[in-house]
One Martini backbone bead per residue (centre of mass of N, CA, C, O) as a GRO file, in nm:
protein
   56
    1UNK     BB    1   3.098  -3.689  -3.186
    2UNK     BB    2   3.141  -3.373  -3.296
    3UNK     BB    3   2.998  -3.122  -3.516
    4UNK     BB    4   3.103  -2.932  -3.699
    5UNK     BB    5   3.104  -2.603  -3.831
    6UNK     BB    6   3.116  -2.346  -4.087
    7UNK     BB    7   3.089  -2.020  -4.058
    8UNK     BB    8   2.992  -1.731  -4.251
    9UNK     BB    9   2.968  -1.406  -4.321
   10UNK     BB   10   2.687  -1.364  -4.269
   11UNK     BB   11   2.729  -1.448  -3.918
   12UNK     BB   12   2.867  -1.183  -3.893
   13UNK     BB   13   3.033  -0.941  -3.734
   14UNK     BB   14   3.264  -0.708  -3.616
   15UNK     BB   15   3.312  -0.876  -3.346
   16UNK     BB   16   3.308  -1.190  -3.534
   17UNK     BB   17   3.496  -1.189  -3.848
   18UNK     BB   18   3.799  -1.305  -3.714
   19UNK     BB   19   3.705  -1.526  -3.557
   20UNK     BB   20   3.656  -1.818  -3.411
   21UNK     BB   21   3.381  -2.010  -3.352
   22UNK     BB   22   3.400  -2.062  -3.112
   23UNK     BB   23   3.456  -1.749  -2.992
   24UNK     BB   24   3.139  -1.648  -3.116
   25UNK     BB   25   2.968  -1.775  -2.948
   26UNK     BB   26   3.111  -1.675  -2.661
   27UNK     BB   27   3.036  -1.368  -2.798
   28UNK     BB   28   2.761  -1.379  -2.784
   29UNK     BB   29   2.652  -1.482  -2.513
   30UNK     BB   30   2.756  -1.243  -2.361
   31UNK     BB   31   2.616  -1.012  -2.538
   32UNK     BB   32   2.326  -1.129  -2.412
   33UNK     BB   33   2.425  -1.075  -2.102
   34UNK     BB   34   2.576  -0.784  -2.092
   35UNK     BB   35   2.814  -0.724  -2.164
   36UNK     BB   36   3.057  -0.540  -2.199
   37UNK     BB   37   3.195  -0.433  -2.515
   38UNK     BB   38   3.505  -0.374  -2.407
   39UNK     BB   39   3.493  -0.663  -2.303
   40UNK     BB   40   3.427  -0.759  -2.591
   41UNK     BB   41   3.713  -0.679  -2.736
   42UNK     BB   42   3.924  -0.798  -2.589
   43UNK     BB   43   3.898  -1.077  -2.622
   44UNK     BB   44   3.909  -1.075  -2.938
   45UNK     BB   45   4.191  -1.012  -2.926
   46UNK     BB   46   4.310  -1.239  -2.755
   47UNK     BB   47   4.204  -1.469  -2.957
   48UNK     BB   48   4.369  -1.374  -3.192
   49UNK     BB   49   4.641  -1.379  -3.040
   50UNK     BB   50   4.655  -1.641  -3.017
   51UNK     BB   51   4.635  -1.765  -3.285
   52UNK     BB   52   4.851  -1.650  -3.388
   53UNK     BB   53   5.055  -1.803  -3.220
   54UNK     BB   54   4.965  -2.092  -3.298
   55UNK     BB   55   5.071  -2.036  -3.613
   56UNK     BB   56   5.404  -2.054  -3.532
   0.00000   0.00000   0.00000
């Protein structure tokens, strides 16, 4: 069984201050990969917007 962390808001940035940790993750990672900016910033849009979504 995997162990979960909860990051604090110390380990973000404003590109990952409200997405969950797996997709913190997935976005520091990409950004590291050298991913266009605005193209990380669509994902973490998506990101949120499908969490809202889960969350009615």
């Amino acid at each position: 069984m995997a162990i979960r962390a909860v990051l604090s808001d110390e380990d973000r940035d404003e590109l990952t201050k409200d997405v969950n940790d797996l997709d913190k993750v997935y976005l520091e990672n990409m950004k590291k990969d050298g991913i266009d900016p605005s193209l990380l910033e669509q994902f973490r849009d998506l990101s949120l917007e499908l969490d809202q979504k889960e969350d009615k």
